[in-house]
DRENDOFI-650164 format. One line per 4 residues: number of its first residue (from 1); for each residue z, x, y of C-alpha. Coordinates in nm, 3 decimals. Each point is the difference from the previous one (the first is absolute). Last residue first. Layout:
NUM> Z,X,Y  ...
END
This chain:
479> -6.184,-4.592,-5.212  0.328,0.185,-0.146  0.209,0.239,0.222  0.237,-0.249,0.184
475> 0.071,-0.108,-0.402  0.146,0.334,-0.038  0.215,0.054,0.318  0.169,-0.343,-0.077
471> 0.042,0.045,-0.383  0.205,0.304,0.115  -0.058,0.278,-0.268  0.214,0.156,-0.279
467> -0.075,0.297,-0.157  0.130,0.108,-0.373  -0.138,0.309,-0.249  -0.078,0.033,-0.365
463> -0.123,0.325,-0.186  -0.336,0.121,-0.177  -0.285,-0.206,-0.008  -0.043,0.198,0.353
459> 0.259,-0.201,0.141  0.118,-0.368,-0.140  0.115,-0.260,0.309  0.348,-0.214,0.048
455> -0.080,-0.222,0.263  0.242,-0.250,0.211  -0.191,-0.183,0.237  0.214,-0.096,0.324
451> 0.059,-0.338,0.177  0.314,-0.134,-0.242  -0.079,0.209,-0.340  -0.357,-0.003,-0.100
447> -0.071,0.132,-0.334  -0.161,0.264,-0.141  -0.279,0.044,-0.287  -0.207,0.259,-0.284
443> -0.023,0.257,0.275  -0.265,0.299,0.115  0.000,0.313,0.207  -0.268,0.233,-0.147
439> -0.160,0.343,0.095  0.064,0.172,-0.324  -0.001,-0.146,-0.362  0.278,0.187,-0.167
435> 0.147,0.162,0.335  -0.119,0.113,0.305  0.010,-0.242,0.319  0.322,0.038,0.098
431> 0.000,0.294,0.213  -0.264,-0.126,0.216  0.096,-0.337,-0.021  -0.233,-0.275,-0.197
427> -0.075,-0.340,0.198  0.241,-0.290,0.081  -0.109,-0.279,0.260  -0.409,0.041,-0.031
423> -0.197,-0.089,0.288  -0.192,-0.361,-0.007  0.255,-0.191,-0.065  -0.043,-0.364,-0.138
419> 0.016,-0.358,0.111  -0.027,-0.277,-0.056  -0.201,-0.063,-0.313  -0.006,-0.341,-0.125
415> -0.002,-0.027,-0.444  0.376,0.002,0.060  -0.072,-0.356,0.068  0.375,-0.151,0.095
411> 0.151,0.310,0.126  -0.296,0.162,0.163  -0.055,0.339,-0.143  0.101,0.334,0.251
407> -0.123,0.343,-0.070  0.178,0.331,-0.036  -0.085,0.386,-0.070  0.091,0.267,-0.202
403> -0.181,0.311,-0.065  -0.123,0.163,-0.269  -0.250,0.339,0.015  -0.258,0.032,-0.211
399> -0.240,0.262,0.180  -0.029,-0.223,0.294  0.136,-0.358,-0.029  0.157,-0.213,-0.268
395> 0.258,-0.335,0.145  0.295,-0.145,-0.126  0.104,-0.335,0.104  0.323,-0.154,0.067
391> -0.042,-0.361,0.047  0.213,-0.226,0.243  -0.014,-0.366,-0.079  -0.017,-0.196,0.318
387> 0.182,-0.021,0.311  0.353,-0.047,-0.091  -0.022,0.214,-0.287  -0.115,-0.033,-0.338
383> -0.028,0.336,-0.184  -0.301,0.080,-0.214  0.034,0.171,-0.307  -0.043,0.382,-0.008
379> -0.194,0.271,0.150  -0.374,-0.210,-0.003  -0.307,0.170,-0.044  -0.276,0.184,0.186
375> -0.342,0.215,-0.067  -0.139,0.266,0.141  -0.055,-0.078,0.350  0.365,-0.028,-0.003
371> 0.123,0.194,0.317  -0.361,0.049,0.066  -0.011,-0.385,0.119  -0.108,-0.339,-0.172
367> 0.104,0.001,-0.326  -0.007,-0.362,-0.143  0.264,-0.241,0.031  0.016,-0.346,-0.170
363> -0.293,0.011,-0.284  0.013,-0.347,-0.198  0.144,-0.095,-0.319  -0.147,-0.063,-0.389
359> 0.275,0.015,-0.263  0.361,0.050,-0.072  0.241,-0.157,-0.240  0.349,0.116,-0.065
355> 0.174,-0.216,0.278  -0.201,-0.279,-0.075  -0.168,-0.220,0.257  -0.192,0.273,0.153
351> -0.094,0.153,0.379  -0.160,0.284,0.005  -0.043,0.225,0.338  -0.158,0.356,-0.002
347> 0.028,0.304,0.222  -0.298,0.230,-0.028  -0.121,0.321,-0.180  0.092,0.000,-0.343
343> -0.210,-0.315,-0.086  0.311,-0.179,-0.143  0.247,0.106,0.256  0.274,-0.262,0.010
339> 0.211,-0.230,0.187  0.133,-0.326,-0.207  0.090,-0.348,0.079  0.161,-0.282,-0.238
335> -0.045,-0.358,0.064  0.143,-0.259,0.210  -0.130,0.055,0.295  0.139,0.292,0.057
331> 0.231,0.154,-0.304  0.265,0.221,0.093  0.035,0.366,0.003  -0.350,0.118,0.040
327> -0.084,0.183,-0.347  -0.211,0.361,0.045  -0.277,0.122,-0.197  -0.063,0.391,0.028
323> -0.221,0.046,-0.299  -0.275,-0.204,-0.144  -0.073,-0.135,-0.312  0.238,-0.306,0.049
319> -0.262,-0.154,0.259  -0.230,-0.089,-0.315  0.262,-0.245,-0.161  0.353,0.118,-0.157
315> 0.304,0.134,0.106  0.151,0.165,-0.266  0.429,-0.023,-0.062  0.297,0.176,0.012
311> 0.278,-0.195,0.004  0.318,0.106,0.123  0.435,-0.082,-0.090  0.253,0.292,0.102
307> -0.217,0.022,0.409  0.211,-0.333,0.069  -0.291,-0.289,0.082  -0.274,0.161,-0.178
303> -0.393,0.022,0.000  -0.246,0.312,-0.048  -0.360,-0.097,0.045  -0.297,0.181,-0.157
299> -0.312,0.125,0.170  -0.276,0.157,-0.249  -0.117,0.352,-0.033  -0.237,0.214,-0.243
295> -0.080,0.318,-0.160  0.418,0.148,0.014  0.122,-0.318,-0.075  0.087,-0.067,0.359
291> 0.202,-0.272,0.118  0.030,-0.078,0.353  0.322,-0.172,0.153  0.067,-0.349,0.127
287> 0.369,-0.059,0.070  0.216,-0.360,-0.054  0.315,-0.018,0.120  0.057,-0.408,-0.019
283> 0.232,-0.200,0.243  0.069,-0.384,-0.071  -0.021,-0.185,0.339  -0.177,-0.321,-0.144
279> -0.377,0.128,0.187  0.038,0.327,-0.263  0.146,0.305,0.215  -0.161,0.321,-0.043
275> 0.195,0.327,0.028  -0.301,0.302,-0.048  -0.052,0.313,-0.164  -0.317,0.167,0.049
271> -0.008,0.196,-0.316  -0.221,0.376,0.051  -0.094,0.111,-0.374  0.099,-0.107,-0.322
267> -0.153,0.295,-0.200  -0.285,0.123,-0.272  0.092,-0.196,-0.295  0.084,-0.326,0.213
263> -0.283,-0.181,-0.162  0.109,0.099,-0.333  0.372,-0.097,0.055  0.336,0.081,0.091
259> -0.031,0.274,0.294  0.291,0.063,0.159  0.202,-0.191,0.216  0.336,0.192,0.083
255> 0.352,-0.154,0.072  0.246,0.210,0.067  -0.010,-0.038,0.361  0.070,-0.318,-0.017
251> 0.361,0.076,-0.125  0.168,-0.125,-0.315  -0.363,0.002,-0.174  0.004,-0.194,-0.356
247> -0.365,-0.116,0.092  -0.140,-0.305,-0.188  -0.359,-0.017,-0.030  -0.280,-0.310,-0.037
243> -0.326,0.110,-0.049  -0.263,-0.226,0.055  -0.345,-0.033,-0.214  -0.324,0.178,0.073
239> 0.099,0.336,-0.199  0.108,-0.228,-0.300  0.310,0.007,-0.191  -0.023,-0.367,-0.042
235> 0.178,-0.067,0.222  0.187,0.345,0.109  0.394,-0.078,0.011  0.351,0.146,0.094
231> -0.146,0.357,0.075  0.243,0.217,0.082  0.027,0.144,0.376  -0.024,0.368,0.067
227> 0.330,0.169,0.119  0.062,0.282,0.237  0.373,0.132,0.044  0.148,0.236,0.279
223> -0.038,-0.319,0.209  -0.151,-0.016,0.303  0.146,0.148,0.291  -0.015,-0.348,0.277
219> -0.247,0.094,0.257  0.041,-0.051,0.387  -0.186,-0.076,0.299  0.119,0.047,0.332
215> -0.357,-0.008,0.193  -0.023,-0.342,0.148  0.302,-0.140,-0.046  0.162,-0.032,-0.319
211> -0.149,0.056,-0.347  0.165,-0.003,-0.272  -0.075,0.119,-0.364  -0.081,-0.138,-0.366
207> -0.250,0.261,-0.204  -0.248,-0.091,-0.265  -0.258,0.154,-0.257  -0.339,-0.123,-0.091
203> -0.192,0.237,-0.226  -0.303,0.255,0.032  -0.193,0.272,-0.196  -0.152,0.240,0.118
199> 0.038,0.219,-0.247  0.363,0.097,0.031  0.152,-0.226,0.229  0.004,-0.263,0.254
195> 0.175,-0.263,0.173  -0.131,-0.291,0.180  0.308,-0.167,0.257  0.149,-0.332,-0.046
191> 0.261,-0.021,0.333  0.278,-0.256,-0.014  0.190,-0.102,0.300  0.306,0.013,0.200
187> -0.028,-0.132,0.358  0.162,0.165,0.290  -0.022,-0.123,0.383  0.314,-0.274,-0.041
183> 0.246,0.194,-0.232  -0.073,-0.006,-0.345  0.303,-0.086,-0.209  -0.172,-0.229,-0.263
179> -0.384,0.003,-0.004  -0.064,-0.061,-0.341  -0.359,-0.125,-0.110  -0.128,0.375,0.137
175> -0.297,-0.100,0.233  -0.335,0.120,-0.148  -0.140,0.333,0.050  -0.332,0.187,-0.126
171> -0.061,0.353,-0.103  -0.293,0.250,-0.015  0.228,0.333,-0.074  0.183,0.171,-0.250
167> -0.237,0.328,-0.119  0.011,0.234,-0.257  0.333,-0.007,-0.216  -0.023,-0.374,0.031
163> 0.003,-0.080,-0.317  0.200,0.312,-0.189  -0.047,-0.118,-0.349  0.191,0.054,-0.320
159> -0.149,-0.001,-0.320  0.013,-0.186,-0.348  -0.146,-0.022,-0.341  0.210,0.290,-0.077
155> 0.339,-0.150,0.156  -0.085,-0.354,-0.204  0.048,0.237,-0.345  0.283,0.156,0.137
151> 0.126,-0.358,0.101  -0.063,-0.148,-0.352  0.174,0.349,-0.202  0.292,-0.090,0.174
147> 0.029,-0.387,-0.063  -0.088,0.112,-0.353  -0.357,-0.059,-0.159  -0.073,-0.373,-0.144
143> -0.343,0.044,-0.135  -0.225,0.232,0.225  -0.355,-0.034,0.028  -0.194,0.039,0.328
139> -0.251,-0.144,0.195  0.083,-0.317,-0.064  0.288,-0.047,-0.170  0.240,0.201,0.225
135> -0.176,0.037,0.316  0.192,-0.281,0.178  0.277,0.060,-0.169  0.032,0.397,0.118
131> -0.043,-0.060,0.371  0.280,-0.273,-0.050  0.192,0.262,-0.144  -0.135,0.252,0.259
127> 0.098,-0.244,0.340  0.308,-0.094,-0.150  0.111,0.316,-0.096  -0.073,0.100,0.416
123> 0.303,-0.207,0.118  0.032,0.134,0.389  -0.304,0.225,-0.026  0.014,0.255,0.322
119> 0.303,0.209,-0.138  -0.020,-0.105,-0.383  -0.318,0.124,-0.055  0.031,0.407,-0.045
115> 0.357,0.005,-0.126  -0.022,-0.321,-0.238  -0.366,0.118,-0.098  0.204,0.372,-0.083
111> 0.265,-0.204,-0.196  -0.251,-0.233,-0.179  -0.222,0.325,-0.141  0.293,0.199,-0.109
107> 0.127,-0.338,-0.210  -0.348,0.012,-0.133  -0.005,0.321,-0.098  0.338,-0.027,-0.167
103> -0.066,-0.238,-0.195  -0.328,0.125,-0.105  -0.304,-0.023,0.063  -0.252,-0.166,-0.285
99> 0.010,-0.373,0.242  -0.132,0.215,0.303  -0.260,0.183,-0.210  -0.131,-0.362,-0.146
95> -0.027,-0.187,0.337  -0.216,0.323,0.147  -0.217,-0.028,-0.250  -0.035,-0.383,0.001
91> -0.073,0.000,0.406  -0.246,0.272,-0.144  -0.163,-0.208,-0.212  -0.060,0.048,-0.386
87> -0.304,0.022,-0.217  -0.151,0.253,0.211  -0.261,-0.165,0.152  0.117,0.015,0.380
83> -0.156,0.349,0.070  -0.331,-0.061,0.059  0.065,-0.186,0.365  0.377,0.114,0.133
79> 0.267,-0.030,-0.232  0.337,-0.211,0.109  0.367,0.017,0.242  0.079,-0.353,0.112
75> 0.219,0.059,0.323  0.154,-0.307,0.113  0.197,0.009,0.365  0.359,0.116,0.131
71> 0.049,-0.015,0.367  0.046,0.244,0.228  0.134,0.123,0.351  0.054,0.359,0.053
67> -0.336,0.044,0.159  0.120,-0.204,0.324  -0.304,-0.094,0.232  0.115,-0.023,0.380
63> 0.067,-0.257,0.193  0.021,0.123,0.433  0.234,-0.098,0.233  -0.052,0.077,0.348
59> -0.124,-0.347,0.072  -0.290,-0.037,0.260  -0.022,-0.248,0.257  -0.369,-0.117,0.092
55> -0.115,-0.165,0.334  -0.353,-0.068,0.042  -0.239,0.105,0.269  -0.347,-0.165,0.023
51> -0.161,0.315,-0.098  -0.293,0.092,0.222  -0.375,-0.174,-0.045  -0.327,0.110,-0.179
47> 0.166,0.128,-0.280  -0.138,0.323,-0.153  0.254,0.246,0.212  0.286,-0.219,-0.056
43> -0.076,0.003,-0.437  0.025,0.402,0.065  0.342,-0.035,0.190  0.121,-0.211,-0.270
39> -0.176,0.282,-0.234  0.306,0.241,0.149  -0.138,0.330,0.069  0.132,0.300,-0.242
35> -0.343,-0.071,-0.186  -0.236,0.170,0.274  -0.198,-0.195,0.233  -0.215,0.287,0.060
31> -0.071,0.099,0.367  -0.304,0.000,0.152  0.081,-0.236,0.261  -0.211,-0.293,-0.129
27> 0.245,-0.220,-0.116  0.328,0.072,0.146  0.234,0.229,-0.189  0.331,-0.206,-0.047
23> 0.295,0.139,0.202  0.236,0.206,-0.264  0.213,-0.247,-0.189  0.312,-0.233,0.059
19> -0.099,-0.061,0.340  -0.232,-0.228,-0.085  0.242,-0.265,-0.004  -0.159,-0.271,0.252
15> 0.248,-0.111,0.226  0.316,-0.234,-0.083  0.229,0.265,0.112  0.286,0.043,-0.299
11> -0.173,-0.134,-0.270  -0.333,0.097,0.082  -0.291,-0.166,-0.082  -0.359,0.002,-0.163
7> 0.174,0.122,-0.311  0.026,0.324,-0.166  0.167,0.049,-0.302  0.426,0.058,0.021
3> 0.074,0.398,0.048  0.119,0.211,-0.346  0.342,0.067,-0.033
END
């Protein structure tokens, strides 16, 4: 088990936890600050001031990336540049060998897809037959072929897809809408975590768990199935139109967003799922993700009620170009508000009338110590509490390290800064801090359960981890 990431706190003394690491080298003793020393430790030794101490529990459990888990996605097998003018196409090729096999050959072929699919695909024919109509006339030929002959022919335009085989990390959490038989500290909820797989290449999957106390937190197994949500409409069938998707998921956890369109070519990367109530009481889970066409990204918003029923859909206007944009969960004032990063350095603030619309705003937060000289962002919608709405902020510092942070937005003109920490709360561990993308702690959004902030938090773009800190011991920090 590896150790929890350093923190300016202990969870057991309430001191400074630099005991975790050999004693920093001081600057100007000769000694090298070599790599084994915790960069909290570094970011101490370039502040001007201490660490104003925070309290941080650490959960033992750790999320881990399952390779077993896959969903079945189009493959369109064709002829690279020079080699396409051959008076057929290869989609057609391959069509025309499967429909001169056999009987037997294709009967061999559905018993060893039955053998090698059925465990993890709960009804796989449906997936190739409707894999197979949706090519069939298009970019292939085939007049009325045999139920069999159909699903060998989907099976070859076809492929299974381990999607988060590489990393399972970066997630958000939103209250689970059932919260039968939870005892008086636990709360169920959903987390949205970014998967990803072979070629970089990222999705939205899901977990349910419960979390109780401040460091019992458990995960429900998720299902031995994965499924990827049918598309119920495109308008239009246009890349800037929305996408509405029916899942046929009997578990959460089955259900995997995968890339659907152009824009999304590339990945759906890091959601920040959030519970918003509309100003009647009606309750929304809408998440903003980044979609990346593999040249380009745009923000688009994810919206549903019961996680069987979603939207995808662009946000448009000139603040949609940017990453990391984050929906409060209520409108203020009467109109929507939005966090985001559109100069990929500071904290922004947009305020719209539409829920789809963005333009314009006005710099919030801007780095301010070497914690995130670099450049900052948020972690996740903001959370109203008693005293303001609490944002989690992420924060780039020496040799590209990720920390997390905090500041405080006044509840009726989030546009008011009141406060923010100037020493990071979560930083890399020493024996955490390898992985895809080393030396980074980062999350997509918590929530604040009675006085304590709830966070589930991506390692090393590689695996997901839980803390929970005392809203009391954090805001003391902030000035």
């Amino acid at each position: 088990m590896s150790r929890s990431p350093a923190t300016f706190a202990s969870a057991t003394t309430g001191e400074p936890d630099f005991d975790r690491s050999p004693a920093p080298a001081t600057i100007g003793d000769g000694n090298e600050v070599a790599r084994r020393y915790l960069l909290a430790d570094m970011t101490v030794l370039l502040e001007s001031a201490a660490p104003v101490v925070v309290h941080v529990d650490h959960a033992a459990l750790t999320l881990a990336p399952e390779p077993g888990r896959t969903v079945i996605r189009p493959f369109s097998p064709g002829y690279p540049a020079g080699f396409d003018g051959q008076g057929i196409s290869r989609a057609q090729r391959v069509a025309d060998l499967v429909m001169s096999f056999d009987d037997a050959m294709v009967s061999f072929i559905l018993e060893k897809m039955g053998e090698a699919l059925g465990e993890q695909h709960r009804d796989f024919e449906t997936v190739l037959m409707q894999r197979f109509e949706s090519i069939n006339g298009s970019m292939i030929q085939c007049e009325n072929p045999p139920r069999a002959r159909a699903l060998v022919i989907g099976a070859f335009f076809s492929e299974e897809y381990s999607f988060e085989a590489a990393a399972l990390f970066n997630p958000s959490m939103v209250m689970h809408p059932d919260q039968k038989g939870m005892g008086e500290k636990e709360f169920r909820f959903i987390l949205a975590l970014r998967g990803m797989g072979e070629g970089h290449l990222s999705s939205v999957t899901f977990r349910t768990g419960v979390w109780g106390g401040a460091t019992s937190v458990s995960i429900d197994s998720p299902s031995r199935y994965s499924v990827a949500p049918t598309v119920k409409q495109n308008e239009a069938d246009r890349d800037d139109s929305p996408v509405d998707l029916t899942s046929a998921a009997q578990d959460l956890s089955e259900t995997v967003l995968f890339p659907l369109l152009k824009s999304q070519a590339g990945g759906i990367e890091d959601m920040r799922l959030v519970r918003f109530i509309e100003d009647d009481g009606a309750v929304m889970y809408y998440g903003t993700y980044t979609a990346f066409s593999g040249t380009g990204i745009r923000s688009e918003l994810l919206s549903t009620t019961d996680f069987k029923n979603l939207r995808m859909t662009p946000l448009t206007g000139s603040a949609s170009k940017g990453k990391g944009m984050a929906l409060f969960p209520r409108r203020i004032g009467g109109q929507y508000v939005m966090l985001g990063r559109q100069d990929n350095e500071s904290i922004w603030l947009h305020r719209s009338d539409s829920l789809l619309d963005w333009n314009g705003g006005t710099k919030l937060i801007s780095p301010a110590f070497a914690w995130d000289g670099a450049q900052m962002g948020n972690c996740g919608s903001p959370i109203e509490i008693e005293e303001g709405w609490l944002v989690v902020t992420h924060g780039v510092g020496p040799v590209r390290s990720y920390s997390i942070g905090a500041a405080l937005l006044d509840k009726d003109d989030p546009s008011k800064v009141l406060g923010r920490v100037q020493h990071p709360v979560l930083t890399p561990g020493p024996e955490e801090r390898d992985g895809y993308v080393p030396n980074v702690v980062y999350s997509c959004g918590g929530l604040v359960r009675g006085r304590r902030l709830m966070l589930p938090y991506g390692v090393a773009d590689n695996y997901t981890k839980f803390a929970s800190i005392p809203l009391d011991s954090l805001l003391a920090a902030m000035q």
